[in-house]
KOLFITOR-891307 format. One record per residue (C-alpha): residue number from 1; x, z, y. Coordinates in steps of 0.02 Angstrom, whole numbers, padded with zeros to 5 digits. Last residue first. Example, Ala and Ser with C-alpha at 12.3 -4.5 7.8 and 13.67 -1.06 7.14 Angstrom:
2
+-----+--------+--------+--------+
:   i :   east :     up :  north :
+-----+--------+--------+--------+
:   2 :  00684 :  00357 : -00053 :
:   1 :  00615 :  00390 : -00225 :
+-----+--------+--------+--------+
//
This chain:
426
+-----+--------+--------+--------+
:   i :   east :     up :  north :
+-----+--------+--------+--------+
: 426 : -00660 : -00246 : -01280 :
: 425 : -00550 : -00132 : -01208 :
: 424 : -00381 : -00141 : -01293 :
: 423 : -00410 : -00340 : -01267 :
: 422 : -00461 : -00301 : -01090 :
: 421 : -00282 : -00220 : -01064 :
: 420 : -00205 : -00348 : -01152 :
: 419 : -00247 : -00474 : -01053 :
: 418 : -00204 : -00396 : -00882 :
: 417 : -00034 : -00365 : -00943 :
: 416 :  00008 : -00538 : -00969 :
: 415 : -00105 : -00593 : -00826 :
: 414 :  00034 : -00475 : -00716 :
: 413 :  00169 : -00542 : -00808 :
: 412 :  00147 : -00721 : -00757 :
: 411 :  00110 : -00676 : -00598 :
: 410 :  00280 : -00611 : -00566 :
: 409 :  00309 : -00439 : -00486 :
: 408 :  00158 : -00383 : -00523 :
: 407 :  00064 : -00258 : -00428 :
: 406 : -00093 : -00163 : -00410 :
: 405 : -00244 : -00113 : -00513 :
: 404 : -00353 :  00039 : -00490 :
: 403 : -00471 :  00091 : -00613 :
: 402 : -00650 :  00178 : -00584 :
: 401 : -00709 :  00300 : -00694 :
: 400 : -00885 :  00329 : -00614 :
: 399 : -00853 :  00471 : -00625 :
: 398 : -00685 :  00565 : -00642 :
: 397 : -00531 :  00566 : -00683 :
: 396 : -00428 :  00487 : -00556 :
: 395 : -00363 :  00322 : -00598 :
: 394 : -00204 :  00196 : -00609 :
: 393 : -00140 :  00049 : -00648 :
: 392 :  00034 : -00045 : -00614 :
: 391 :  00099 : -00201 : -00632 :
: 390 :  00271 : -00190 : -00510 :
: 389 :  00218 : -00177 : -00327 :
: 388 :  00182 : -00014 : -00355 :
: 387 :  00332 :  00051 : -00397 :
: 386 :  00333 :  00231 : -00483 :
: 385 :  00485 :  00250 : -00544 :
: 384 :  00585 :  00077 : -00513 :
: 383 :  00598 : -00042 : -00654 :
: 382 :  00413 : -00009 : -00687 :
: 381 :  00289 :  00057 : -00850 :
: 380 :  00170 :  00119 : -00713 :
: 379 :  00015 :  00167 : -00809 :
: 378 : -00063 :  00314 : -00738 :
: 377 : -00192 :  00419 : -00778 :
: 376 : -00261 :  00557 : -00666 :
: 375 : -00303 :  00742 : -00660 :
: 374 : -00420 :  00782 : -00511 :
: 373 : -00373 :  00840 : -00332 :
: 372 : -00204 :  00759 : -00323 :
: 371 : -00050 :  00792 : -00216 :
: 370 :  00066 :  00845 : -00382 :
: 369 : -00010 :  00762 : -00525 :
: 368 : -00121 :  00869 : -00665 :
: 367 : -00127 :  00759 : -00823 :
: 366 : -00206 :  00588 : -00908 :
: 365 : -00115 :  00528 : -01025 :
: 364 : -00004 :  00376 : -01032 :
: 363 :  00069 :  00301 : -01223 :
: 362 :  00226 :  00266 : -01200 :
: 361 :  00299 :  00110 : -01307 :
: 360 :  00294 :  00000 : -01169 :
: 359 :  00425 :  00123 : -01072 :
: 358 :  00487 : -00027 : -00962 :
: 357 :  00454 : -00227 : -00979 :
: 356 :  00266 : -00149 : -00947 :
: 355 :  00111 : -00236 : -01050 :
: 354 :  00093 : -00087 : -01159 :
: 353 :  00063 :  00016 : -01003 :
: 352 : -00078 : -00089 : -00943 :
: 351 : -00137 : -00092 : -01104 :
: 350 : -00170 :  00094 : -01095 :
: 349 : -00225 :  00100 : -00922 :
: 348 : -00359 :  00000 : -01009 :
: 347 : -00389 :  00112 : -01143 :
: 346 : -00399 :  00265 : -01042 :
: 345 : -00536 :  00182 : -00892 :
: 344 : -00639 :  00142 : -01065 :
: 343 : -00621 :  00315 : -01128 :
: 342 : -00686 :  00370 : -00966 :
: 341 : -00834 :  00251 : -00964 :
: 340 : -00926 :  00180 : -00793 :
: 339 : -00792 :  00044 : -00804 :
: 338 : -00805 :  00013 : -00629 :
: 337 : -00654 : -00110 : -00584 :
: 336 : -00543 : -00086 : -00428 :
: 335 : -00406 : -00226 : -00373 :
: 334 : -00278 : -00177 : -00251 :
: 333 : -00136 : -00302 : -00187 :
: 332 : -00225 : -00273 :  00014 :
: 331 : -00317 : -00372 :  00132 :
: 330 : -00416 : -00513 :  00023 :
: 329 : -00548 : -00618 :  00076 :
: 328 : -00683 : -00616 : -00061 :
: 327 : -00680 : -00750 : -00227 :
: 326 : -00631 : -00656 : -00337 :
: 325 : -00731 : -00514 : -00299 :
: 324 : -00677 : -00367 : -00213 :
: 323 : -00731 : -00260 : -00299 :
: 322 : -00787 : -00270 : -00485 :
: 321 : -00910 : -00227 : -00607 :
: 320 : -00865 : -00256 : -00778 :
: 319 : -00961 : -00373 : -00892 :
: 318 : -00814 : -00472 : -00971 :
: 317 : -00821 : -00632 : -00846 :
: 316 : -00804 : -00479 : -00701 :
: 315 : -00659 : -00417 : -00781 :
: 314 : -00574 : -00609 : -00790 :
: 313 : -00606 : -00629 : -00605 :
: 312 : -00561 : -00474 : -00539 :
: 311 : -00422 : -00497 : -00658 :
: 310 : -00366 : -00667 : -00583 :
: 309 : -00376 : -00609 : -00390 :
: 308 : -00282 : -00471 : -00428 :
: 307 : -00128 : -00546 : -00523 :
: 306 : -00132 : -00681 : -00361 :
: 305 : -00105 : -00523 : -00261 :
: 304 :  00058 : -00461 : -00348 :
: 303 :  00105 : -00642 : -00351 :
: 302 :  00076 : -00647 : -00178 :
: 301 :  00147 : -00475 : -00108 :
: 300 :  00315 : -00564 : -00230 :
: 299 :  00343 : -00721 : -00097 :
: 298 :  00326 : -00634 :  00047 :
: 297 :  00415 : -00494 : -00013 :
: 296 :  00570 : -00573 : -00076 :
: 295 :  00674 : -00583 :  00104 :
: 294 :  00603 : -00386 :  00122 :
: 293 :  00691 : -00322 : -00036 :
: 292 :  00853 : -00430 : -00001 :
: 291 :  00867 : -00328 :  00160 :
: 290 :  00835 : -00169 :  00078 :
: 289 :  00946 : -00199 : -00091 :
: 288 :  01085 : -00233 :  00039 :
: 287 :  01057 : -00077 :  00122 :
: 286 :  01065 :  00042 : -00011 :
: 285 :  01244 :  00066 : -00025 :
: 284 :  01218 :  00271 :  00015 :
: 283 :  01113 :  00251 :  00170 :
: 282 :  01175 :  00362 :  00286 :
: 281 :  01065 :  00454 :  00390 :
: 280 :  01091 :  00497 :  00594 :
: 279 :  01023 :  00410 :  00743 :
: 278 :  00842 :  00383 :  00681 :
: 277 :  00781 :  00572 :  00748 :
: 276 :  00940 :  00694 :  00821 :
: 275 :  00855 :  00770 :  00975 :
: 274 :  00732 :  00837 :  00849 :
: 273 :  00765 :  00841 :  00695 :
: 272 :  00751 :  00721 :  00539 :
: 271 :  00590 :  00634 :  00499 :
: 270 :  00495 :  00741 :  00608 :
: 269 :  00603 :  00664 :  00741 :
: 268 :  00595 :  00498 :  00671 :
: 267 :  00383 :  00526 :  00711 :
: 266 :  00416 :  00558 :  00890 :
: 265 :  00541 :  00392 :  00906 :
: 264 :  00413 :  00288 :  00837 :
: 263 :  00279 :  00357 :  00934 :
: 262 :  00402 :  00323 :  01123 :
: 261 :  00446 :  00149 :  01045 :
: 260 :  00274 :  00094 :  01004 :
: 259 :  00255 :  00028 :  00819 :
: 258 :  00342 :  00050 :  00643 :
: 257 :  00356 :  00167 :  00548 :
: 256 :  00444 :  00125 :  00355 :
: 255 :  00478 :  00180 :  00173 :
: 254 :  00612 :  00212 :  00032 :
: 253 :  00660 :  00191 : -00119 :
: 252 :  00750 :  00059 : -00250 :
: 251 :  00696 : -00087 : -00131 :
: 250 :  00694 : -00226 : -00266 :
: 249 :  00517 : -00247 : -00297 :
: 248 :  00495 : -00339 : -00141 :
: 247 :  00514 : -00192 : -00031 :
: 246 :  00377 : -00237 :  00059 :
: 245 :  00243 : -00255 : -00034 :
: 244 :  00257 : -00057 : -00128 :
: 243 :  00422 :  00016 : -00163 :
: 242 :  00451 :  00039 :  00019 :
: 241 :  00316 :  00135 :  00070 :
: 240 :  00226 :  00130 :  00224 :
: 239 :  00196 :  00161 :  00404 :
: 238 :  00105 :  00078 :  00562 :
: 237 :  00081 :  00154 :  00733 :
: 236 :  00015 :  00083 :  00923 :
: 235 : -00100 : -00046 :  00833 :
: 234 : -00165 : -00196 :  00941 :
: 233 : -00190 : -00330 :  00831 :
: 232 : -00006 : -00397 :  00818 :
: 231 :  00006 : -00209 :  00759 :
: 230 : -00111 : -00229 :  00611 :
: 229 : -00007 : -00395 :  00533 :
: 228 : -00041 : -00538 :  00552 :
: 227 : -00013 : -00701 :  00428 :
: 226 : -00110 : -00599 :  00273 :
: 225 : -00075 : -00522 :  00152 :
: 224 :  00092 : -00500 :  00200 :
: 223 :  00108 : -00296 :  00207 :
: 222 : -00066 : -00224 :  00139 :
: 221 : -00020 : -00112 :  00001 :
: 220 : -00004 :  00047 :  00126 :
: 219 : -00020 :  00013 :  00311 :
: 218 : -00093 :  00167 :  00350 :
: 217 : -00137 :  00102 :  00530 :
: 216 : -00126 :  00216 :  00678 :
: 215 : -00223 :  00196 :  00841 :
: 214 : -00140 :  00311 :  00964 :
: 213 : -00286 :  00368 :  01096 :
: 212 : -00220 :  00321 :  01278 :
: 211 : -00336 :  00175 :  01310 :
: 210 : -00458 :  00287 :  01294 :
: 209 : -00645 :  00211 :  01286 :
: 208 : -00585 :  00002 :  01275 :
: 207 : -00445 :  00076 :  01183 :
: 206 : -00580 :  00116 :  01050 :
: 205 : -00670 : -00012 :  01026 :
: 204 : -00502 : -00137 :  01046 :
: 203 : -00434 : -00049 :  00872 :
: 202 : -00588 : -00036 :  00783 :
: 201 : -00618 : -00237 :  00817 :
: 200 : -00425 : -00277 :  00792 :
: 199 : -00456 : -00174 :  00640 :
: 198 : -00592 : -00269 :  00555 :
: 197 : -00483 : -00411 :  00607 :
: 196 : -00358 : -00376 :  00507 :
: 195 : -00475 : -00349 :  00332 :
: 194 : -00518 : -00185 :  00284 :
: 193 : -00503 : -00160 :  00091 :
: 192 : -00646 : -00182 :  00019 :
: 191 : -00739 : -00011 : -00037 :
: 190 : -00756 :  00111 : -00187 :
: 189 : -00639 :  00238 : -00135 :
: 188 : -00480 :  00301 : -00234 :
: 187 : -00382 :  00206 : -00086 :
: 186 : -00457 :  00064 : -00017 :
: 185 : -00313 :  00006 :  00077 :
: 184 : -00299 :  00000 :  00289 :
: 183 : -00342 :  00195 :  00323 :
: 182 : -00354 :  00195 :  00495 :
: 181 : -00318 :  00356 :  00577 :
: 180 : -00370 :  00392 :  00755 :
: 179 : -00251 :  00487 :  00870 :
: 178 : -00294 :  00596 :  01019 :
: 177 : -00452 :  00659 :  00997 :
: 176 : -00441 :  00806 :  01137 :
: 175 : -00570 :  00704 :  01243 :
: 174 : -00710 :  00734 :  01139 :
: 173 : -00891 :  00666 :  01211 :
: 172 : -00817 :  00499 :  01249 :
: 171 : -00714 :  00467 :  01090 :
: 170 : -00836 :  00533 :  00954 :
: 169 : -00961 :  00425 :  01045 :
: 168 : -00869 :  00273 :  01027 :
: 167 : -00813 :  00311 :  00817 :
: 166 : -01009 :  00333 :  00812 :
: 165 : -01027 :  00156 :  00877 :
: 164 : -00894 :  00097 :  00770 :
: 163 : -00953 :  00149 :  00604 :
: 162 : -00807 :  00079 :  00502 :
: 161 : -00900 : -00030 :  00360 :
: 160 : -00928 :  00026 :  00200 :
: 159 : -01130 : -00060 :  00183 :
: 158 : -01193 :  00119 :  00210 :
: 157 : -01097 :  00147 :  00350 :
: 156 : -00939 :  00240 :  00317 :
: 155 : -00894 :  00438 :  00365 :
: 154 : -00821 :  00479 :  00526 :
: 153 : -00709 :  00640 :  00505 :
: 152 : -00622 :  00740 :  00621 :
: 151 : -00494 :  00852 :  00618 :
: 150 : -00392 :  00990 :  00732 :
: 149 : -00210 :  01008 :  00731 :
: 148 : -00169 :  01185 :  00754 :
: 147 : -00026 :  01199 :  00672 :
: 146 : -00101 :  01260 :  00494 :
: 145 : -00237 :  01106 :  00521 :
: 144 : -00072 :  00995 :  00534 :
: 143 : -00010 :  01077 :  00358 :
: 142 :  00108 :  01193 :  00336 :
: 141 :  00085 :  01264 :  00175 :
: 140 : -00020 :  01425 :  00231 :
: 139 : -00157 :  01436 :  00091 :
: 138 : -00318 :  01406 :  00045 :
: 137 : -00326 :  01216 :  00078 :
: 136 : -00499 :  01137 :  00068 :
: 135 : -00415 :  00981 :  00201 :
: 134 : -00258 :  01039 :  00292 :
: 133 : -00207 :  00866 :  00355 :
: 132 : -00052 :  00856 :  00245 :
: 131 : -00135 :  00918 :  00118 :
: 130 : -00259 :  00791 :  00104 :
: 129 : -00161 :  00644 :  00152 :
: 128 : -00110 :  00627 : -00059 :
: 127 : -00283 :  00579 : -00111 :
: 126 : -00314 :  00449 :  00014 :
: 125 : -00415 :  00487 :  00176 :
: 124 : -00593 :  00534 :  00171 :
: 123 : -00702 :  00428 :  00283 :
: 122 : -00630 :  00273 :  00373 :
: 121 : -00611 :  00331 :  00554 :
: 120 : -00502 :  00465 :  00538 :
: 119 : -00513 :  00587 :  00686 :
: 118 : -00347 :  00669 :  00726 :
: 117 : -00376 :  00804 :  00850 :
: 116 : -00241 :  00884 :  00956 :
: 115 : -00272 :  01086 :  00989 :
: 114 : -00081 :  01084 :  00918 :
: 113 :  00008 :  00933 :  00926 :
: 112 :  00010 :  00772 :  00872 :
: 111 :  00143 :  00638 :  00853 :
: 110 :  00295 :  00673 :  00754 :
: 109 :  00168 :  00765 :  00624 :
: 108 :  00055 :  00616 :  00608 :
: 107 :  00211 :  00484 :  00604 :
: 106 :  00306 :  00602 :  00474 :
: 105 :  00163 :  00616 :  00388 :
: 104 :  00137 :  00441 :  00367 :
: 103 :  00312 :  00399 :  00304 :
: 102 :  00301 :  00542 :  00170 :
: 101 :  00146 :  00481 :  00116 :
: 100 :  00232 :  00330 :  00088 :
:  99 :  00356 :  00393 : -00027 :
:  98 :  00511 :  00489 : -00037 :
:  97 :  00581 :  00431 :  00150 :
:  96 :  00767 :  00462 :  00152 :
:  95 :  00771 :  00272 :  00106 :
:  94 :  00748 :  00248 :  00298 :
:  93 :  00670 :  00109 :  00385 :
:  92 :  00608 :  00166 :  00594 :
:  91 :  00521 :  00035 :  00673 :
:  90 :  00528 : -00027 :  00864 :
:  89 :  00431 : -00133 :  00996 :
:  88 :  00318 : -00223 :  00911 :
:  87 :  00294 : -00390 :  00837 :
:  86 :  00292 : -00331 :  00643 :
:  85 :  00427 : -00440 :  00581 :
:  84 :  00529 : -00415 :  00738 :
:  83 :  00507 : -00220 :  00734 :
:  82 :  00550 : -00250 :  00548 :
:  81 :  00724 : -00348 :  00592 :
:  80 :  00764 : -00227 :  00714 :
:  79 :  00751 : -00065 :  00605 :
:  78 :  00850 : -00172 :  00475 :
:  77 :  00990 : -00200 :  00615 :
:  76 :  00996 : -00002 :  00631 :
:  75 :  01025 :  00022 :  00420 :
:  74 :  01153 : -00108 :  00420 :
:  73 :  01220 : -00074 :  00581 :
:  72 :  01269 :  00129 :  00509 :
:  71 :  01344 :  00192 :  00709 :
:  70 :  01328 :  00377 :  00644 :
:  69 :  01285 :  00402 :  00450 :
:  68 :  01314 :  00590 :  00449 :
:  67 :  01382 :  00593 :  00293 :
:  66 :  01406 :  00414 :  00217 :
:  65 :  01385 :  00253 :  00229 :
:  64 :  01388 :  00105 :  00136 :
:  63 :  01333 : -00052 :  00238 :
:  62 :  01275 : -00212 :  00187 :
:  61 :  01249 : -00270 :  00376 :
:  60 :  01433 : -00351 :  00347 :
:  59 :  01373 : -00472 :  00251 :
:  58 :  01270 : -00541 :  00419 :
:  57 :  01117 : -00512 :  00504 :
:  56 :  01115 : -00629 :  00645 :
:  55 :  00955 : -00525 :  00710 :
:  54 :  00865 : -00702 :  00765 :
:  53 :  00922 : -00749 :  00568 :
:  52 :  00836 : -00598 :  00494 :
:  51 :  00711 : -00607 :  00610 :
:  50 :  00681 : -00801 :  00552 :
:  49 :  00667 : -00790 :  00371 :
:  48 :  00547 : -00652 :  00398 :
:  47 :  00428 : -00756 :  00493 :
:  46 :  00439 : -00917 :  00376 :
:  45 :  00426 : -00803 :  00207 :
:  44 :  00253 : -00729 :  00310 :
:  43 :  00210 : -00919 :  00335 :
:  42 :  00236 : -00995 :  00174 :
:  41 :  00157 : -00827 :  00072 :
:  40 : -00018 : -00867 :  00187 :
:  39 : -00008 : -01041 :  00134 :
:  38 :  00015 : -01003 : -00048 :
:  37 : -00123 : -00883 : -00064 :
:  36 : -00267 : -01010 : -00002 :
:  35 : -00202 : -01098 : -00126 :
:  34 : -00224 : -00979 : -00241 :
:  33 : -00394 : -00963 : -00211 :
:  32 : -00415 : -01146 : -00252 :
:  31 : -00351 : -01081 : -00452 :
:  30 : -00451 : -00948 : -00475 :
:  29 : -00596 : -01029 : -00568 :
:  28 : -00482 : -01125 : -00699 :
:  27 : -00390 : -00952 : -00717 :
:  26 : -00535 : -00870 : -00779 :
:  25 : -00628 : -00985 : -00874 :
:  24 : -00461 : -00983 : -00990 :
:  23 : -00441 : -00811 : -00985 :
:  22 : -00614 : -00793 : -01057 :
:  21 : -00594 : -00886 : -01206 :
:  20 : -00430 : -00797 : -01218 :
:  19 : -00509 : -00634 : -01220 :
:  18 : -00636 : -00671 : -01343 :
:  17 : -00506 : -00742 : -01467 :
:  16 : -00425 : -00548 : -01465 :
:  15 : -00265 : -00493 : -01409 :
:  14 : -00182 : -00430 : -01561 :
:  13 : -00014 : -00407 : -01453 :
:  12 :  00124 : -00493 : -01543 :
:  11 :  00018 : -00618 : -01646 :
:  10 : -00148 : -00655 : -01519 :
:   9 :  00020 : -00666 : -01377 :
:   8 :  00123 : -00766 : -01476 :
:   7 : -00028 : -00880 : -01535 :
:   6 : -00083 : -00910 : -01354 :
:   5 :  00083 : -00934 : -01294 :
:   4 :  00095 : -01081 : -01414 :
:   3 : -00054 : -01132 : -01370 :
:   2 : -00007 : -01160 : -01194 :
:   1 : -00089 : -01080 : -01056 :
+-----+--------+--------+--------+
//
C-alpha cells in the first residue's frame, strides 16, 4: 500500500498505526495464496465462458417477459448454461426465488414425502433450515416435519468431520432415509467449510449403501472455489442464492437447483405448481443482469475469497482466533473469527458497516430477524439488499461471539473494510 493511501485512510477513517503495521505483514504473507486463487478463477472464467458460447447465447437471450412467461429463451437458455456449468443434467434459475433458503426448500419439499426421512449429515443445519424442517416448532406452519417428513441428525466428529461410518449405519438399518443433506458452508458453526472431496467421499459412502438416496448439497457461498463443483462429484441436487458467488454481484435477486432432471423438475414444482413447474415465470428484464452476473463470478468469488484469506490473516496477527487459517484450503467466501467478547463482535460489525459504499453512516444493531433463533448483527452496507457477495458481516448473539465475514466485490474494498473494522476494535 502506498503511503499516500496510508495517510488517507489514518486521516479519513482514524485507523490506527498498529493496524497498518499489521496490514503490511499481512498482505506480504498472503500473497502465494493468491496465486493459488488466480488459477482456480482462470479455469472457472474458462468453463463459463464456454457454456455460454456452446449455448450460442445471443442479445436476444435478454428477454423481458411478462405474465405467464411461456416460451421466455432468455430465462430457459440460462437453465442450460448452469446445467453446463455444473455438469449435470438440468438446473432450474428463477429470480422468483427470495433467497437461498427459498431455493433449498423448494428442492427438500419438491422431493420428499411423507414417512420420508431427511438425515443431515453435517449436524444442525443453518439458522434459516430450521423451520423449514420442523425443528423446536410449536406450531402448524407447514413445515416437512408438519407433512410427515421425518429427521435425522448425525452430529460431527470431534475433529468436525462428517462421521461417515455412522452416516453407513444410519443408511442400512433405516431404509426410509431417502435424502441426505450436506451442508457445504460453515454456517453459524465453528468448522471449515467442507472441501469437494470431503463430499465426493460422503457422497460415494453412501451410494455405495443406496444408490437410490438423493445426496443434496447446500451449495451456499461455495460456487467457484474451486475447479469442481459438488455435482461433478456425484451430487444428485445443488441450490443457491443468487446474490451470493454466483450472481457476481450484479444478479439483483434470485437463486438456483441444479442436478438430476427427474429432482430438478420435483423441486420446480414446489417452486410453482405442479404440472406447471419451470415452464411458466417471466422475468421482468432481469435476464441480462443474470447472464452478466454469472460471466463476473469467477472473477468476483475470488476477490470475495482473497478478502478472506487476508483478514484471517490480519485477525490472527491481532490475537484473534480464527478458522480457517490463512493458509488452509479454502471451500467457501466465509471467514469466522472468535472474538470471545460481544462488544467486540459489535464493534467490528461496526466497521464493517462504515466501510460499505452504501448506508456507511448506519450504525447496525443487533435485533430479532425473521428465521433466526437469537438476535443478530448485521453489517451489509450493499448495492443489493442483503448481498453477500458484497463485504458483508454478520453474527448471532451469543457466546462465544463469533463473526462471520463474506464478500467483497473488489479486493481492494474488502481490506478497506477489513481495516477499519480492527481499527474500531483494537
Amino acid at each position: 500500500m502506498i503511503d499516500i493511501t496510508k495517510t488517507y485512510l489514518q486521516n479519513k477513517y482514524k485507523i490506527s498505526s498498529k493496524t497498518l503495521e499489521l496490514y503490511d505483514i499481512a498482505i506480504q504473507d498472503v500473497q502465494k495464496e493468491f496465486e493459488i486463487l488466480d488459477e482456480i478463477r482462470e479455469f472457472n472464467q474458462l468453463k463459463v465462458l464456454t457454456a455460454l458460447q456452446d449455448e450460442r447465447i445471443s442479445d436476444a437471450h435478454f428477454t423481458n417477459s411478462s405474465g405467464y412467461g411461456y416460451g421466455d429463451i432468455g430465462r430457459d437458455s440460462l437453465d442450460k448454461v448452469y446445467a453446463r456449468i455444473f455438469n449435470c443434467e438440468s438446473a432450474l434459475v428463477r429470480p422468483h426465488f427470495v433467497n437461498g433458503t427459498h431455493a433449498i426448500g423448494a428442492a427438500l419439499f419438491g422431493n420428499l414425502r411423507p414417512n420420508d426421512t431427511m438425515m443431515s449429515v453435517c449436524g444442525t443445519p443453518y439458522d434459516t433450515l430450521l423451520n423449514i424442517i420442523g425443528i423446536n416448532l410449536t406450531e402448524d406452519i407447514g413445515s416437512l416435519k408438519d407433512y410427515g417428513v421425518k429427521y435425522k441428525q448425525l452430529e460431527l466428529t470431534h475433529d468436525s468431520k462428517v462421521d461417515i461410518d455412522l452416516m453407513k449405519k444410519n443408511l442400512l438399518e433405516d431404509k426410509s432415509i431417502k435424502l441426505i443433506h450436506i451442508q457445504r458452508s460453515t454456517g453459524y458453526g465453528w468448522r471449515k467449510a467442507l472441501l469437494i472431496c470431503e463430499i465426493e467421499e460422503i457422497i460415494k459412502a453412501a451410494k455405495a449403501i443406496n444408490p437410490k438416496v438423493i445426496c443434496f448439497v447446500d451449495n451456499c457461498y461455495g460456487e467457484f472455489m474451486d475447479v469442481h463443483e459438488p455435482t461433478d462429484v456425484g451430487a444428485d441436487l445443488v441450490a443457491g442464492s443468487l446474490i451470493k458467488n454466483i450472481g457476481g454481484g450484479i444478479a439483483p435477486t434470485g437463486g438456483y437447483i441444479a442436478g438430476k432432471e427427474e429432482y430438478v423438475v420435483q423441486a420446480s414444482y414446489r417452486l410453482t405448481t405442479p404440472g406447471i413447474g419451470g415452464e411458466c415465470g417471466s422475468t421482468f428484464g432481469v435476464m441480462r443482469t443474470l447472464f452478466q452476473g454469472l460471466f463476473l463470478a469467477p472473477h468476483v468469488a475470488m476477490e470475495a475469497l482473497k478478502g478472506a484469506i487476508f483478514c484471517a490473516r490480519i485477525m490472527e496477527l491481532a490475537g484473534f482466533e480464527v478458522l480457517p487459517k490463512y493458509t488452509d484450503k479454502r471451500s467457501d467466501i466465509i471467514q469466522a473469527i472468535k472474538f470471545n467478547n460481544k462488544e467486540k463482535l459489535i464493534n467490528f460489525c461496526r466497521g464493517i458497516q462504515e466501510g460499505s459504499p452504501i448506508d456507511s453512516f448506519a450504525q447496525c444493531e443487533p435485533w430479532d430477524m425473521p428465521g433466526y433463533a437469537d438476535k443478530v448483527i448485521m453489517a451489509a452496507g450493499a448495492f443489493i439488499q442483503g448481498s453477500s457477495i458484497e463485504l458483508s458481516a454478520d453474527a448471532p448473539i451469543r457466546e462465544p461471539y463469533i463473526a462471520y465475514l463474506q464478500g467483497g466485490l473488489t479486493f481492494d474494498h474488502a481490506k478497506i473494510g477489513i481495516l477499519i473494522a480492527l481499527s474500531k476494535v483494537i
